[in-house]
C-alpha positions in Angstrom: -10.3 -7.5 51.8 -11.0 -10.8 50.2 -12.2 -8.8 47.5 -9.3 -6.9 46.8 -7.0 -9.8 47.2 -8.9 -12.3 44.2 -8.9 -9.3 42.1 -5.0 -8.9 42.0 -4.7 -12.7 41.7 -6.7 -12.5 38.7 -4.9 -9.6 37.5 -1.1 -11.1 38.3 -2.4 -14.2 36.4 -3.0 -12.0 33.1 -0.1 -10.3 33.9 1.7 -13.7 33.8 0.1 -15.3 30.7 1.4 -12.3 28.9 5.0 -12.3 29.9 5.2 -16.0 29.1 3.7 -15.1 25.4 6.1 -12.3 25.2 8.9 -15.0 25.8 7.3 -16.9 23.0 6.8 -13.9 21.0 11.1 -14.2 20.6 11.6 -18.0 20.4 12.9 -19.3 17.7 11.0 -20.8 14.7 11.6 -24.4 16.2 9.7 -23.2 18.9 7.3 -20.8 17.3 5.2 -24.4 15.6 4.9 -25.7 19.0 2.9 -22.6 19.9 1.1 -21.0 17.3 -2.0 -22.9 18.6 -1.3 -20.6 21.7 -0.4 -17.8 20.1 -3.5 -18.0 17.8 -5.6 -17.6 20.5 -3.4 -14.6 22.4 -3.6 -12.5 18.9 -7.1 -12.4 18.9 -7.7 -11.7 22.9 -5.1 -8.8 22.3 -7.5 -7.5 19.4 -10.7 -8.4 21.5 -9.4 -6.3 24.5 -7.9 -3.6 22.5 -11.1 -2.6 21.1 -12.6 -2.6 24.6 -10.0 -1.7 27.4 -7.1 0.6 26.5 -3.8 -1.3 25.3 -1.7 0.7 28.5 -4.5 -1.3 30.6 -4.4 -4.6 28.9 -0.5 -4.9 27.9 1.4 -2.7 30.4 4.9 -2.3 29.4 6.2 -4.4 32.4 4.5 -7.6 30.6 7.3 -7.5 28.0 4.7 -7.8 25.6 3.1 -4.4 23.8 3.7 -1.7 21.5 6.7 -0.2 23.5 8.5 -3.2 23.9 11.7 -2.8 23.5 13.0 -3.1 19.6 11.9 -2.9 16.2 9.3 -4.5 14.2 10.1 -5.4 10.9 8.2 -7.7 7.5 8.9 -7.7 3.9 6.5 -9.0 1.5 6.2 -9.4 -2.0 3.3 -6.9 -3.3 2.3 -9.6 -6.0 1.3 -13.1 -4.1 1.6 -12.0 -0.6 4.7 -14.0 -0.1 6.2 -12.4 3.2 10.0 -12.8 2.7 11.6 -11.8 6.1 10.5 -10.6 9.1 10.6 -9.7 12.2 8.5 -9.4 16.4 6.0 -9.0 13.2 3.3 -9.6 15.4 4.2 -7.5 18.6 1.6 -4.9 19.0 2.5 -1.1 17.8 1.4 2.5 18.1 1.2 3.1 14.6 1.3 6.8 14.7 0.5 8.3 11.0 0.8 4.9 9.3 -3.0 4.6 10.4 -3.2 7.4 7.8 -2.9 4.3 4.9 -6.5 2.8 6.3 -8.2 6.4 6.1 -6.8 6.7 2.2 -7.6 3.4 1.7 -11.5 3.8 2.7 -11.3 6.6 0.5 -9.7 5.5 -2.9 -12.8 2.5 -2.3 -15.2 5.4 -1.7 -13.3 7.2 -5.1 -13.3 3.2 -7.2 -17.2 3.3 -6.1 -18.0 6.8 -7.4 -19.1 7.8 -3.9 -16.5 10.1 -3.8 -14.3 12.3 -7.0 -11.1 14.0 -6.2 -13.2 17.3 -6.7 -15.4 16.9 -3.7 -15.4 19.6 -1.6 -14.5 18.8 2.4 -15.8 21.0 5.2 -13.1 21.2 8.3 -14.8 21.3 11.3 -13.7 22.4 14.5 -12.4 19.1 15.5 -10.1 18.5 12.3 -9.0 22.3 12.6 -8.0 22.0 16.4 -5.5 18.9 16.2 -2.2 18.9 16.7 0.4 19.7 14.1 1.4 18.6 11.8 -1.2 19.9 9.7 -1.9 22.8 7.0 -3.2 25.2 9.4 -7.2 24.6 7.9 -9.5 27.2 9.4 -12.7 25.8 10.9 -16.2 26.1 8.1 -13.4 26.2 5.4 -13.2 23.8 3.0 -10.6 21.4 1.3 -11.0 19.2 -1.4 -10.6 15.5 -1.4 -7.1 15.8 -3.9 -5.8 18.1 -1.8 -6.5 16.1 1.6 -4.9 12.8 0.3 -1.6 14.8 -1.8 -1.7 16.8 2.1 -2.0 13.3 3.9 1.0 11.4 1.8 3.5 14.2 1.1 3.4 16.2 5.1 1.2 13.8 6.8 -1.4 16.7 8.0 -3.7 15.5 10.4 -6.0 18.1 9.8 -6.5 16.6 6.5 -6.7 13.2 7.2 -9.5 14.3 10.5 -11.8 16.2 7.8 -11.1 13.9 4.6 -12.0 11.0 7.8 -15.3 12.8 9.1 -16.4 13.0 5.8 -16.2 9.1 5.2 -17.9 9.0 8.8 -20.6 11.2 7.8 -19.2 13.8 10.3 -18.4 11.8 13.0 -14.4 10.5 14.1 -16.0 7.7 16.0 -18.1 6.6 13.2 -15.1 6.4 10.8 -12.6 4.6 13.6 -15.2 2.3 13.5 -15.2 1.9 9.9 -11.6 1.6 10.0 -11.0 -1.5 12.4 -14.0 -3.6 10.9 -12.4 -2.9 7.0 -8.6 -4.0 8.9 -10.3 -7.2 9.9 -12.0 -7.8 6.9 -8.5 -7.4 5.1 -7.1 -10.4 8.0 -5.3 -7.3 10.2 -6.9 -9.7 13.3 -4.5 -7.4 15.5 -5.6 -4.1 14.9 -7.8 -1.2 15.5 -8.1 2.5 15.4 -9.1 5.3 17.2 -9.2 8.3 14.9 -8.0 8.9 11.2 -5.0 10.9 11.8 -2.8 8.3 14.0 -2.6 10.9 16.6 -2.1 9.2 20.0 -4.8 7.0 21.3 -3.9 4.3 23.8 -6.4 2.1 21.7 -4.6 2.4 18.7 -2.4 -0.4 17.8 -1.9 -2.4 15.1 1.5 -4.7 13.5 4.3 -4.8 11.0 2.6 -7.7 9.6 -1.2 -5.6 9.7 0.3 -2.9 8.0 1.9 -4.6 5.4 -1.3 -6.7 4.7 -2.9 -2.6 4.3 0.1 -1.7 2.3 -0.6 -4.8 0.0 -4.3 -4.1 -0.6 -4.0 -0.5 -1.7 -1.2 -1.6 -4.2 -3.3 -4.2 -5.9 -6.4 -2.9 -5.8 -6.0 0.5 -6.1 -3.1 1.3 -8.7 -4.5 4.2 -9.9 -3.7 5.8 -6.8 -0.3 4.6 -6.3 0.8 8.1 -8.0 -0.2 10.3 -4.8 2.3 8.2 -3.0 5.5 9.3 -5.5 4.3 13.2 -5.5 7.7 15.2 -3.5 5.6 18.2 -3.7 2.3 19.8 -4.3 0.8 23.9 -4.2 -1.3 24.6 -1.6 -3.1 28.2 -1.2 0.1 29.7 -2.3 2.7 26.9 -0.2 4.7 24.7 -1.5 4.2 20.9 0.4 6.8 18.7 0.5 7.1 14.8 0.8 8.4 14.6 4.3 9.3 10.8 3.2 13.3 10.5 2.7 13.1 7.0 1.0 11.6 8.8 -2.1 15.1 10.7 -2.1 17.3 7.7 -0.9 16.2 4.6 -2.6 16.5 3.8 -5.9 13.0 2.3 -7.3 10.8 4.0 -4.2 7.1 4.7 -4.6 5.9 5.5 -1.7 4.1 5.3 0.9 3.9 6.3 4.6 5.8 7.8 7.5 4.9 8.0 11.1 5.9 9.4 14.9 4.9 9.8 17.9 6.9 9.6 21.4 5.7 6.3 22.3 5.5 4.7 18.7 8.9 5.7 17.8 9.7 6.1 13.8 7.2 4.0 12.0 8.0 3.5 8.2 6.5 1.3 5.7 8.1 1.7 1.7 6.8 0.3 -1.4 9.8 -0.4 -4.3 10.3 -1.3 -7.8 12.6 -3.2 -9.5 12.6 -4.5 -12.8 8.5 -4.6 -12.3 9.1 -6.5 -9.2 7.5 -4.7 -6.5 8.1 -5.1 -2.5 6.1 -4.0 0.7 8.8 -2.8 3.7 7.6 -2.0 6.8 9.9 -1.3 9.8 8.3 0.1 13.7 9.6 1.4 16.6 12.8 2.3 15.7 14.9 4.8 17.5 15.4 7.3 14.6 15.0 8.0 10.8 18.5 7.2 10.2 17.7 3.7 11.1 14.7 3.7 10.0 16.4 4.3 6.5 19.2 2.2 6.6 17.2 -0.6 8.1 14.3 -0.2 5.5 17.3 0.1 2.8 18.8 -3.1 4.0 15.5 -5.3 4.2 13.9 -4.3 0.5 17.7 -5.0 -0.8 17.6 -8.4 0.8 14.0 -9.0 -0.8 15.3 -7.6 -4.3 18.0 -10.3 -4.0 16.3 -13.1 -2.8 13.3 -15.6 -3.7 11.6 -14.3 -6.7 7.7 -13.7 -6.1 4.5 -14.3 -8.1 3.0 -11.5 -9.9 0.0 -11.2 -11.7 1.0 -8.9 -13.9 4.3 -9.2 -15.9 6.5 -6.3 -15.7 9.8 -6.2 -17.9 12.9 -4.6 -17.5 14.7 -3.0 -20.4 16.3 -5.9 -22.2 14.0 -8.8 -21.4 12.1 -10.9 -23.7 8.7 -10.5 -24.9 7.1 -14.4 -24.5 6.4 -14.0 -20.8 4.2 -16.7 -19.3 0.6 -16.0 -17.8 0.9 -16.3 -14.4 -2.0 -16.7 -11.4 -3.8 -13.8 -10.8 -4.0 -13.1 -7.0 -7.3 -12.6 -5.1 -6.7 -9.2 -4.1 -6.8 -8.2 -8.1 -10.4 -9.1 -8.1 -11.6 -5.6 -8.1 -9.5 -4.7 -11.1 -11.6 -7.4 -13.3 -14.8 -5.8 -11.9 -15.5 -4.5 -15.8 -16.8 -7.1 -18.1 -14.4 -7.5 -20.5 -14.4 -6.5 -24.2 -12.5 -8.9 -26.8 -11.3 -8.7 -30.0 -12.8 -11.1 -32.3 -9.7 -12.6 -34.4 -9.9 -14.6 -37.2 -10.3 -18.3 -36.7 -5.9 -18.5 -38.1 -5.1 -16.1 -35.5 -3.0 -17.4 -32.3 -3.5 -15.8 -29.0 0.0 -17.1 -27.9 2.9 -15.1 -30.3 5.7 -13.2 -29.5 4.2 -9.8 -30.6 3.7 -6.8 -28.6 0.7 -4.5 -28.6 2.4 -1.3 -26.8 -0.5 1.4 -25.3 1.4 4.0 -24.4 4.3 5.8 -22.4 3.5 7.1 -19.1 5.5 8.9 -16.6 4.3 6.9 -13.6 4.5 3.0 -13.3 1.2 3.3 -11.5 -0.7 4.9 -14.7 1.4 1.8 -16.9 0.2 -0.8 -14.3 -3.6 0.5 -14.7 -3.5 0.6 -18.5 -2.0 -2.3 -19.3 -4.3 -4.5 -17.0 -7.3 -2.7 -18.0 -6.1 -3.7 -21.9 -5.7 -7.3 -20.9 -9.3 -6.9 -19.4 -10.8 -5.5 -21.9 -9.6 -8.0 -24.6 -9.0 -10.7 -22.6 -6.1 -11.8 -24.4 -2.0 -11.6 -24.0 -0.1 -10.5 -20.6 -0.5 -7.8 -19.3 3.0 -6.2 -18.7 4.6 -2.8 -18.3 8.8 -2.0 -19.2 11.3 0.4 -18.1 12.1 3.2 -21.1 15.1 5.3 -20.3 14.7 8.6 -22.6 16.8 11.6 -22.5 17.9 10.9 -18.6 14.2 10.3 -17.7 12.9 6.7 -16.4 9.7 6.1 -17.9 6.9 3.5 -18.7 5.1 1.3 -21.4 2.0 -0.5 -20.9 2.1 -3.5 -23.1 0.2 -6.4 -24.0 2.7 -9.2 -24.9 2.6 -12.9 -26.1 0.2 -12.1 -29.3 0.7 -13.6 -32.2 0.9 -10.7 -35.2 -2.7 -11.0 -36.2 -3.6 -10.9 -32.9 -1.2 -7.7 -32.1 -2.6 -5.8 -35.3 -5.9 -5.7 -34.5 -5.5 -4.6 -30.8 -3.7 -2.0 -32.0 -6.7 -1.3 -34.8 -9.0 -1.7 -32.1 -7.2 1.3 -29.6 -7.2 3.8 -32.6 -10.8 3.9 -32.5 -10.8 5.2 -29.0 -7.2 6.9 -28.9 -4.2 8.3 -30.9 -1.8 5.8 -30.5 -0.7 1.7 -30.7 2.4 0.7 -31.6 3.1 -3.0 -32.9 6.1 -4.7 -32.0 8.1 -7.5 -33.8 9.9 -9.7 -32.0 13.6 -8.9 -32.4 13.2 -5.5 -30.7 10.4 -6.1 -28.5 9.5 -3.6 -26.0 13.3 -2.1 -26.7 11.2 -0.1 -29.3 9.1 2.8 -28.1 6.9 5.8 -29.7 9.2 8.1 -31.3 9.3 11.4 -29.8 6.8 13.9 -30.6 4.3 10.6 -32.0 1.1 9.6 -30.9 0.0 9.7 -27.3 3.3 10.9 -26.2 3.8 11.1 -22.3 1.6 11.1 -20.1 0.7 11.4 -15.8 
């Protein structure tokens, strides 16, 4: 009996030290500097027992403290320097349904960067991946899908048949193995509160995560991974005869929206995170637990306008809007763009007259995709090591489309980057000053549009 008794004390004492963190969790900011020490060390024995005990045991709803505490988690941040520009219960544990779906893609566009993987690679469904619940594409087990068609499946319906065989793969047939892979790359990203269970997001009591994780997730596939970024913007895709279809409204509803995930489940609610352009600026929205899509909309709609409006961020890369000037300044390259500079790069040898620091623009090309602009025109700046990297907004015959420029060359400088890109495609246009990157390829010219 004695036992028993020092058992439940020890138990009501957790219980307590988590309903008194969940009072912190909602004080305000004056507050929130008096305990972060505190808080420091509850975030990490939240992650600790997570991965251990399930969440229901460890945070039971009654603490006040957990991923169905009542309310929504929200967190803005700005793609380019990580800036987080509003937020918040950010750090309040969540079920994060299908947004775990962003950590399985993310293993694989690593797996695709490394040449482990190609987009061609053939994925056997197992009995596992064809037995979970919808939704899914209805794979049969000893088929096969390939790894294209498993990520286009996984961001336009969320099909967690997809996501379990693209996820066994990268676990070399095992969903343990690749939950495993999962949490230790989230903590190696900083996501110190979260781990998962299986690659779908399918309900697991052990798999939470935050806003402020998910957002940090978010943030590394858009700078490291831009190539990618165009699987996110596909609204549909053919599949064995079917049309799929994007199942994420904010592609529809908001005006600049790339992407990226939606998620639900009973207990997790409507999970949401967004990624948004404007005027090159980009913005990471994520929004948990809310009680419908409609909110989940209008509150997502509402936070990225608020970003838009407010502080301006740091990017690495320039990106102009139509009618801005061409002598942008080079600004700090974040960490998370290491990857992209991976390539040794190749430079122009200019003539000892020639200034690197101009006002003329090397443009590469039109594309139809900010994404394929983004990679081009850092991989250009790469190469030569020269100018800023910068892509700007071309409206053509109704259509919104892209140019990846180098700009702040001097004319010397711009000529023979554009000599240099003839010899290895069909196309470089030079631009003077007084138009800038107002001036595009005419129609028909060149390299034309392109995916």
């Amino acid at each position: 009996m004695g036992a028993r008794v020092t058992r439940l004390g020890k138990k009501l004492t957790i219980l307590l030290g988590l309903c008194t963190v969940g009072l912190y969790a909602v004080r305000p900011a004056a507050a929130e500097s008096r305990h972060h020490h505190l808080r420091h060390h509850v975030h990490h024995y939240v992650a600790y027992r997570a991965a251990h005990r399930p969440v229901a045991e460890v945070l039971p709803p009654s603490a006040g403290f957990g991923p169905t505490y009542p309310g929504a988690s929200m967190l803005v941040m700005d793609a380019a320097s990580g800036r987080v520009l509003s937020e918040s219960a950010a750090d309040i544990p969540r079920y994060p349904a299908s947004l775990t779906k962003l950590m399985t893609l993310d293993l694989a566009f690593q797996a695709l960067h490394d040449g482990r993987l190609t987009l061609g690679t053939p994925l056997p469904v197992s009995e596992e991946a064809a037995a979970v619940e919808p939704v899914k594409l209805g794979l049969r087990p000893g088929s096969t899908i390939t790894v294209q068609q498993a990520i286009l499946a996984m961001t336009t319906m969320s099909a967690n048949d997809a996501a379990t065989a693209l996820g066994q793969y990268l676990g070399g047939g095992s969903t343990a193995r690749v939950a495993e892979m999962m949490t230790l790359r989230a903590h190696a990203l900083g996501m110190a509160q979260t781990h998962f269970a299986n690659p779908s997001g399918l309900p697991d009591p052990t798999q939470v995560t935050t806003a402020r994780d998910m957002a940090i997730l978010t943030r590394d596939i858009v700078m490291n991974f831009p190539q990618d970024q165009q699987f996110f913007e596909v609204r549909s895709f053919d599949f064995d005869g079917r049309t799929i279809r994007s199942n994420n409204g904010m592609l529809k509803l908001y005006p600049g929206a790339t992407g990226m995930k939606t998620g639900y489940t009973d207990l997790a609610r409507h999970n949401l995170v967004t990624t948004a352009d404007r005027d090159g600026r980009i913005l990471i929205g994520v929004t948990m637990h809310e009680p419908s899509w409609g909110t989940s909309y209008t509150q997502m709609t509402a936070q990225l306008d608020a970003g838009f409006n407010g502080a301006p961020g740091a990017p690495g890369v320039s990106y102009a809007a139509a009618g801005a000037g061409a002598g942008a300044s080079v600004a700090a390259k974040p960490a998370a763009m290491v990857r992209l500079a991976a390539a040794q790069p190749h430079r122009v040898e200019h003539d000892s007259h020639s200034s690197l620091i101009g006002d003329w623009t090397a443009q590469l090309g039109i594309y139809k995709l900010l994404a394929s602009a983004r990679v081009e025109a850092v991989s250009a700046q790469k190469r030569y090591g020269i100018g800023v990297a910068r892509i700007a907004r071309l409206e053509r015959h109704g259509r919104t489309l892209w140019t990846a420029q180098l700009a702040g060359l001097s004319l010397t400088a711009a000529h023979q980057t554009c000599d240099d890109m003839l010899q290895h495609r069909t196309s470089c246009l030079v631009i003077a000053p007084p138009v800038d990157h107002l001036a595009a390829l005419p129609a028909g010219e060149g390299d034309g549009n392109r995916s």
